[in-house]
ZAKESE-81652 format. One record per residue (C-alpha): chain; residue number from 1; x, y, z; residue in one letter. Coordinates in nm, 4 decimals. Layout:
<nodes>
NODE   chain   resi          x          y          z   resn
NODE       A    NUM          X          Y          Z      a
...
</nodes>
This chain:
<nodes>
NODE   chain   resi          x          y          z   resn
NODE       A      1    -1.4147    -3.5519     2.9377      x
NODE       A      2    -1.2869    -3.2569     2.8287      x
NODE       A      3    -1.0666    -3.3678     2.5507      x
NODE       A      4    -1.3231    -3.5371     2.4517      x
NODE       A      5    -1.5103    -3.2183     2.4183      x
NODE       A      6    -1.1603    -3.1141     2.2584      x
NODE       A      7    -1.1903    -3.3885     1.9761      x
NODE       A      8    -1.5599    -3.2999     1.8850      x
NODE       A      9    -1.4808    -2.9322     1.8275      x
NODE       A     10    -1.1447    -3.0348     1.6015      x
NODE       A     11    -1.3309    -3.2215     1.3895      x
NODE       A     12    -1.6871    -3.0601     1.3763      x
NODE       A     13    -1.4074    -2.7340     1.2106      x
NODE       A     14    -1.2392    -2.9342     0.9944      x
NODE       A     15    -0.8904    -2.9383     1.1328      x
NODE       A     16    -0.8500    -3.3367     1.0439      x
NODE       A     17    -0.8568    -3.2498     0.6349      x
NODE       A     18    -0.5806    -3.2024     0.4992      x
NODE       A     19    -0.4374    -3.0941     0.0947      x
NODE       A     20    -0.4659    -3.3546    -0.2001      x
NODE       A     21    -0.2421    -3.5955    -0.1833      x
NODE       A     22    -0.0756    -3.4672    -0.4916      x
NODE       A     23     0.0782    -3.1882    -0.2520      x
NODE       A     24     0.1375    -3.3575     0.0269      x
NODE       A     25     0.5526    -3.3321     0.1901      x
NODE       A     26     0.6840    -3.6419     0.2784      x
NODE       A     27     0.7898    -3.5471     0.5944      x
NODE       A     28     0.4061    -3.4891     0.7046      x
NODE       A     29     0.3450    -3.8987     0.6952      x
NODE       A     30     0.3837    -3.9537     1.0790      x
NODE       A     31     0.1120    -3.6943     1.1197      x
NODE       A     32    -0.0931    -3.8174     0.8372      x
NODE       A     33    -0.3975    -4.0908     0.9101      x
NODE       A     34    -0.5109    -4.2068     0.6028      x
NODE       A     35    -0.6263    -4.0928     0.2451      x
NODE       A     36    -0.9638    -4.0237     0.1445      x
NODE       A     37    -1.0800    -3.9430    -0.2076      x
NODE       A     38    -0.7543    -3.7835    -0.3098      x
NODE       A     39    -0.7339    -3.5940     0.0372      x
NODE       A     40    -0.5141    -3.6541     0.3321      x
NODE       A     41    -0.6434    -3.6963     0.6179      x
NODE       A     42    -0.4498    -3.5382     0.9326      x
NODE       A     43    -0.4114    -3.7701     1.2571      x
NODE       A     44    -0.6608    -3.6069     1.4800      x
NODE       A     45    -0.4173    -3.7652     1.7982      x
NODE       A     46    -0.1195    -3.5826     1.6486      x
NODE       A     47    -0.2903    -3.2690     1.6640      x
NODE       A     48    -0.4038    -3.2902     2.0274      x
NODE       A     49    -0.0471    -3.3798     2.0614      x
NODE       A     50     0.0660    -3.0835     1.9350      x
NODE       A     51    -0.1683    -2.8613     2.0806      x
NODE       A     52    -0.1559    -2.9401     2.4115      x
NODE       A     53     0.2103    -2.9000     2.3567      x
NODE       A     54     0.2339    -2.6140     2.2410      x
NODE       A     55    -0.0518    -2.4509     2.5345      x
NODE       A     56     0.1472    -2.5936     2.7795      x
NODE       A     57     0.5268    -2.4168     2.6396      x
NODE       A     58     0.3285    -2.0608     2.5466      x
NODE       A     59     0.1497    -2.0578     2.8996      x
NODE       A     60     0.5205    -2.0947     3.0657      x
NODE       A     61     0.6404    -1.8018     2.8792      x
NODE       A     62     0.3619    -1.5663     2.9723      x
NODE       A     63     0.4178    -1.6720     3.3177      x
NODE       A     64     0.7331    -1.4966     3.2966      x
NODE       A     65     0.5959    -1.2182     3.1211      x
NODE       A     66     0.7243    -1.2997     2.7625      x
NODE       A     67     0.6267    -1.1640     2.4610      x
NODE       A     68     0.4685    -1.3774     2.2162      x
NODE       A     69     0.4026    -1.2805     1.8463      x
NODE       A     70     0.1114    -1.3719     1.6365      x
NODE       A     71     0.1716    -1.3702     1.2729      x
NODE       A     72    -0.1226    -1.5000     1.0214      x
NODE       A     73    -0.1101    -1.2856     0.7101      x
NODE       A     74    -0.3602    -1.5061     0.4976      x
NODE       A     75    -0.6798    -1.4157     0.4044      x
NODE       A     76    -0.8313    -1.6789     0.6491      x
NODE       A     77    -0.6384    -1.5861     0.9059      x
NODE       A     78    -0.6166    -1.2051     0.9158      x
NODE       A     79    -0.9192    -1.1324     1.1207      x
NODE       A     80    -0.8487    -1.4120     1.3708      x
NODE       A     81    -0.5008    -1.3656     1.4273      x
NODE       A     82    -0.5924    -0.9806     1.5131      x
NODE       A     83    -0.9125    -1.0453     1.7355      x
NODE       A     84    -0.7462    -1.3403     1.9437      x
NODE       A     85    -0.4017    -1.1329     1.9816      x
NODE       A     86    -0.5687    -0.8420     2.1135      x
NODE       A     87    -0.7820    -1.0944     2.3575      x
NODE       A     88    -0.4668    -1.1900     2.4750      x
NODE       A     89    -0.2880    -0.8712     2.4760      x
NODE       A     90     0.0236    -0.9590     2.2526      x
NODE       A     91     0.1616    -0.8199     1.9718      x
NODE       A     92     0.0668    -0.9385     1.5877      x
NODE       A     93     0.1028    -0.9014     1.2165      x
NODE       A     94    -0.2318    -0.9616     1.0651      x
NODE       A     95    -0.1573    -0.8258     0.6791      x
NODE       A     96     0.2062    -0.8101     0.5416      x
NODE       A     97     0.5466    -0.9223     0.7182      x
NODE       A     98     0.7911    -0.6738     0.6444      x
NODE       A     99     1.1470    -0.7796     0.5459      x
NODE       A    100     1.3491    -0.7413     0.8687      x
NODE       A    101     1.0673    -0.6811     1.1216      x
NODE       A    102     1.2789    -0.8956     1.4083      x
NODE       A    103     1.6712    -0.8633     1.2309      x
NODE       A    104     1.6651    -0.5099     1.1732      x
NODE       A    105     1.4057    -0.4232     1.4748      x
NODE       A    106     1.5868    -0.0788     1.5478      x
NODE       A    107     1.4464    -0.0118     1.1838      x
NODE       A    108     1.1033    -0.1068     1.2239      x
NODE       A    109     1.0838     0.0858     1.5645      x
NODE       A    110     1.1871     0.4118     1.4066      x
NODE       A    111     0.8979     0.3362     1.1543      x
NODE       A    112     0.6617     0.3488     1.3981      x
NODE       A    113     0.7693     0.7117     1.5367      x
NODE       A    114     0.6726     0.7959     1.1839      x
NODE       A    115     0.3629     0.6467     1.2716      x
NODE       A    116     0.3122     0.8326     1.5442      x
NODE       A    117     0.4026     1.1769     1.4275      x
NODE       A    118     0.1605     1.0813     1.1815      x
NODE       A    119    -0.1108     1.0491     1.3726      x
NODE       A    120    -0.0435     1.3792     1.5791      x
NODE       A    121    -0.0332     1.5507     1.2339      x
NODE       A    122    -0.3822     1.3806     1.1205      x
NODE       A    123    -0.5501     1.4462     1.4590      x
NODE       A    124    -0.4599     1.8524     1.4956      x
NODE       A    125    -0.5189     2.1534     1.2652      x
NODE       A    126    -0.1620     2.1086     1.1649      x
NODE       A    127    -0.2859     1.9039     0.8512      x
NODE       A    128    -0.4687     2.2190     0.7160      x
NODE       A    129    -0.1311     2.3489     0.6798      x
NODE       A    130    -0.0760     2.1487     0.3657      x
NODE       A    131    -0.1667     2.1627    -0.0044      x
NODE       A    132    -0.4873     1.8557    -0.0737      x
NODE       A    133    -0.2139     1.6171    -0.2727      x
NODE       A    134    -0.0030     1.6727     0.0105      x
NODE       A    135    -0.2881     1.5672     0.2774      x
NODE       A    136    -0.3707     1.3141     0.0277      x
NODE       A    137    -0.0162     1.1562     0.0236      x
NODE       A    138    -0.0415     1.1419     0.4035      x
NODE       A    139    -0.3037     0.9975     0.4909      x
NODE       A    140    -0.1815     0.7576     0.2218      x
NODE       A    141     0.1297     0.6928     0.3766      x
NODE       A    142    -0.0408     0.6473     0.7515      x
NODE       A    143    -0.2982     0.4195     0.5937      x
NODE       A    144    -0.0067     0.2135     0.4934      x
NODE       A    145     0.2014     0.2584     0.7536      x
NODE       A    146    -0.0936     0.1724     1.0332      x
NODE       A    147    -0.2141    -0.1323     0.8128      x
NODE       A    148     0.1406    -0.3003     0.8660      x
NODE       A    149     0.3036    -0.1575     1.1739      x
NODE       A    150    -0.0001    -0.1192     1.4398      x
NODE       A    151    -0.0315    -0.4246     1.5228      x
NODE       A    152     0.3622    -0.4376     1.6440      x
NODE       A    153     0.3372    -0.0897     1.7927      x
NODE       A    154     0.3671    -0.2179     2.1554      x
NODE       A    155     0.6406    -0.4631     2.0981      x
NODE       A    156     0.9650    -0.2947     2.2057      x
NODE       A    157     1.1914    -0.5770     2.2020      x
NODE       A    158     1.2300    -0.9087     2.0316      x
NODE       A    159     0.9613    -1.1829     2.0598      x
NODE       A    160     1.0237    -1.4883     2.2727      x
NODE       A    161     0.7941    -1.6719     2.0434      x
NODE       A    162     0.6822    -1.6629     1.7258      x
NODE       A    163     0.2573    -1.8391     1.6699      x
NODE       A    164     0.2211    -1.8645     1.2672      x
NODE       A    165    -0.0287    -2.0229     1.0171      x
NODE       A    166     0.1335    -2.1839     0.7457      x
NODE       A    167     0.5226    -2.1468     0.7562      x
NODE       A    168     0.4993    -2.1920     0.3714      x
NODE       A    169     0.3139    -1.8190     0.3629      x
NODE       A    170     0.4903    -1.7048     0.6939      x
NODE       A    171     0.8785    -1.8533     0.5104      x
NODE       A    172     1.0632    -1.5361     0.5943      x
NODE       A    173     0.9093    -1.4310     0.9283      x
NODE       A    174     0.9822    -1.8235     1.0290      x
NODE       A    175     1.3400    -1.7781     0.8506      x
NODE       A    176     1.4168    -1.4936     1.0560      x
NODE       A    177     1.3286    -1.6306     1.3984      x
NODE       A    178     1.5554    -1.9054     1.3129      x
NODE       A    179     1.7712    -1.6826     1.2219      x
NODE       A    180     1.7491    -1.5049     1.6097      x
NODE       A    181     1.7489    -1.8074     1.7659      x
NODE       A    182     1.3497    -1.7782     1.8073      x
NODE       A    183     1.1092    -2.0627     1.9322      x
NODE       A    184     0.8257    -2.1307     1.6318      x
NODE       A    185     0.4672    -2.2791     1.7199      x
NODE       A    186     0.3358    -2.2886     1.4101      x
NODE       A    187    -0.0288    -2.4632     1.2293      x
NODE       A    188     0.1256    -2.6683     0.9569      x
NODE       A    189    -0.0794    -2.8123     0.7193      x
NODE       A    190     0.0066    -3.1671     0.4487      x
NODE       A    191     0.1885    -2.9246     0.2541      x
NODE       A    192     0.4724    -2.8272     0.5403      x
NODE       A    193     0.7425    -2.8955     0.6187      x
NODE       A    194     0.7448    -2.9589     1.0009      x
NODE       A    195     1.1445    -2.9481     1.0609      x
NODE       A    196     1.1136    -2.6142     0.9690      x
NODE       A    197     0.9199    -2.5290     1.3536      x
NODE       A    198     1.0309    -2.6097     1.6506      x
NODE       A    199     0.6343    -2.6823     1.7714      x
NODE       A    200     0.4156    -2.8008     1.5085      x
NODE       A    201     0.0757    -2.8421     1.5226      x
NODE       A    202    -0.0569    -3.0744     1.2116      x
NODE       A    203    -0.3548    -2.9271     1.0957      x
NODE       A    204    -0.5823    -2.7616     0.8136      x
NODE       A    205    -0.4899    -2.4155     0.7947      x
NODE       A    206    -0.7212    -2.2914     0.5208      x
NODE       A    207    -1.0391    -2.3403     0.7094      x
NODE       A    208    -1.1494    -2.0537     0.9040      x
NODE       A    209    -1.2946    -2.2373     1.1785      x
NODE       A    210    -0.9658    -2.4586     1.1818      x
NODE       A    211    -0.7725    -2.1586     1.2241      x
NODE       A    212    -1.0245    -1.9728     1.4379      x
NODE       A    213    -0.9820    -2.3066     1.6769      x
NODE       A    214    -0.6560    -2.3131     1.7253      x
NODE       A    215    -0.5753    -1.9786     1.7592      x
NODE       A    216    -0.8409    -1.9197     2.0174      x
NODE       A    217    -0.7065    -2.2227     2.2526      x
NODE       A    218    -0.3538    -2.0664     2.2262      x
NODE       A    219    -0.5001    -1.7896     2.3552      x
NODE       A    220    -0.6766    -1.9291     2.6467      x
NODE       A    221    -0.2973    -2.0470     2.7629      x
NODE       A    222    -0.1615    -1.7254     2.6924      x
NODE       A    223    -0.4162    -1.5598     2.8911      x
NODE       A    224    -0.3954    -1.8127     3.1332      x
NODE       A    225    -0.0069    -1.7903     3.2101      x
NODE       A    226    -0.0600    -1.3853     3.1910      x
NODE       A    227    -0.3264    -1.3953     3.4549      x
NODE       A    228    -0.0848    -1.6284     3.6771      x
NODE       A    229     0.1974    -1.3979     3.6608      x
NODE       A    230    -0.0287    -1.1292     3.7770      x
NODE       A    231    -0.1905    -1.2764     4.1040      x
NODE       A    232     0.2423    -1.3546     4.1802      x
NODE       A    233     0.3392    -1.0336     4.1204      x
NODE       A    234     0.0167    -0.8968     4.3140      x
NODE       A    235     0.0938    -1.1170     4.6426      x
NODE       A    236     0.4931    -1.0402     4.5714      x
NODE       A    237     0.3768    -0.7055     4.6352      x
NODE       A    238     0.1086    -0.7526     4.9421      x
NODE       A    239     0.3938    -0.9215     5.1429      x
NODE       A    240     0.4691    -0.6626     5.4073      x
NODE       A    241     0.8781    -0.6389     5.3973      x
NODE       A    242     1.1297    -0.7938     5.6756      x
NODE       A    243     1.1894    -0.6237     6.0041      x
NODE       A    244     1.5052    -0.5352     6.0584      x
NODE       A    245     1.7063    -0.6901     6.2923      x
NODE       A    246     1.8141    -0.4440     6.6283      x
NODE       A    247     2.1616    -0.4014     6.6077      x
NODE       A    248     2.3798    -0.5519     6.9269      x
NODE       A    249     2.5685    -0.2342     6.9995      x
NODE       A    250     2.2120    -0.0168     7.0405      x
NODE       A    251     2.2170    -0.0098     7.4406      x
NODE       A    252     2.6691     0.0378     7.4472      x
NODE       A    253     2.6419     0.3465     7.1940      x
NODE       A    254     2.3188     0.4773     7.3783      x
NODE       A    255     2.5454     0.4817     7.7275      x
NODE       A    256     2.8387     0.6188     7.5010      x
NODE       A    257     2.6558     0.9293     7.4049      x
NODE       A    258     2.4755     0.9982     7.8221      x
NODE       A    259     2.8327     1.0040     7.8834      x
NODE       A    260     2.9688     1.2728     7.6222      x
NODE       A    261     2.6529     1.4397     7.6979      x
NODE       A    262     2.7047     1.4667     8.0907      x
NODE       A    263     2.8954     1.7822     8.2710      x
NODE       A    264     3.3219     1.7245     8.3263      x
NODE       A    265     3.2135     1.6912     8.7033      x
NODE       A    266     3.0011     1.3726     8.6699      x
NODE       A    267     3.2425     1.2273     8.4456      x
NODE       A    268     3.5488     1.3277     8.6503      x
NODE       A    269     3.3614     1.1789     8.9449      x
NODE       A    270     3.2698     0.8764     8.8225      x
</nodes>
């Protein structure tokens, strides 16, 4: 019944339609259905497939407590990728992937102590200090600086796993997770090329209800796996620890000590 429910809501937001045919990658057929008026048509099977897949690998990593990155820098996706991340408290990248964000990580980090000393410069009565182009080109620079790094500000290592819409617009934060050895989940449209992922999920990824869909039920597993992982570690720590065992020598070193403790009489007389 419920992936029933599943099917109505995939195609009442438009996840089945994919690009004109024109565009289409040949290596999309298997997860093709049909064409329609110039338009593919996406196998609505192979994207429960996929999915359910892909909800079932992401809720095993947040089980043990992984770190999963959202990346969705298209218009479309933006909004969504940053409201569902934050639902399920991971990290994301919502407007531009910078060059090297996961193979030169130390680099990225340091960034974001720029960030920070930013922010304790904006929020004191040190910024009156300055000249007005010179508060100007700050708040500039933090504007910047927030609009691309905040949304990675709590990742302090490398990803486990990398969520995307659209490898072809996420190429070089899919490259470099390949690069790292990285597991992909990514929303792949007629267009893609679904070698390039290790979990694809054939859909429409222009369609903000497609995208808003997906993202949402990814998620829900995230959250789910989290929220596991907590009630373990919560019981782990309710269990009262082990008694220790008595030792066997307790009662010989007990009699040991009476005896140094006694006069020289007693002892000499027994």
């Amino acid at each position: 019944m419920a992936q029933n429910t599943l099917v109505e809501q995939l195609i009442q937001a438009g996840v089945h339609f994919g690009h004109r045919a024109s565009r289409w990658n040949p290596k999309m057929a298997p997860y093709i259905y049909a064409r329609k008026n110039l338009i593919h048509i996406i196998d609505i099977r192979e994207t429960i497939r996929g999915l359910l897949r892909a909800k079932r690998f992401l809720k095993q990593v947040s089980e043990k407590s992984g770190t999963i990155l959202f990346v969705g820098t298209k218009r479309q996706a933006g909004d969504t990728v940053e409201q569902q991340s934050l639902r399920c408290k991971m990290p994301y990248v919502s407007e531009r992937w910078l060059g090297g964000t996961l193979t030169n990580f130390r680099t990225i980090r340091s960034r974001l102590s720029r960030l920070e000393e930013l922010e304790t410069i904006r929020s004191g009565d040190e910024i009156a200090n300055y000249s007005k182009k010179m508060q100007s080109a700050l708040n500039r620079e933090y504007r910047k600086m927030y609009r691309n790094l905040n949304g990675i500000r709590t990742m302090d290592k490398i990803p486990d796993v990398i969520v995307s819409i659209d490898p072809n617009k996420e190429k070089n934060a899919i490259t470099e997770a390949r690069k790292l050895g990285i597991t992909t989940v990514a929303l792949i449209d007629t267009d893609c090329n679904p070698d390039f992922v290790d979990l694809p999920i054939p859909g429409n990824d222009d369609s903000i209800r497609s995208i808003e869909l997906i993202v949402s039920q990814l998620a829900d597993a995230v959250i789910e796996g989290s929220s596991v992982a907590a009630a373990a570690k919560k019981q782990e720590e309710a269990e009262p620890a082990p008694p220790t065992a008595p030792t066997d020598n307790g009662s010989d070193s007990g009699a040991t000590n009476a005896a140094e403790d006694a006069p020289a009489e007693e002892v000499e007389a027994s």
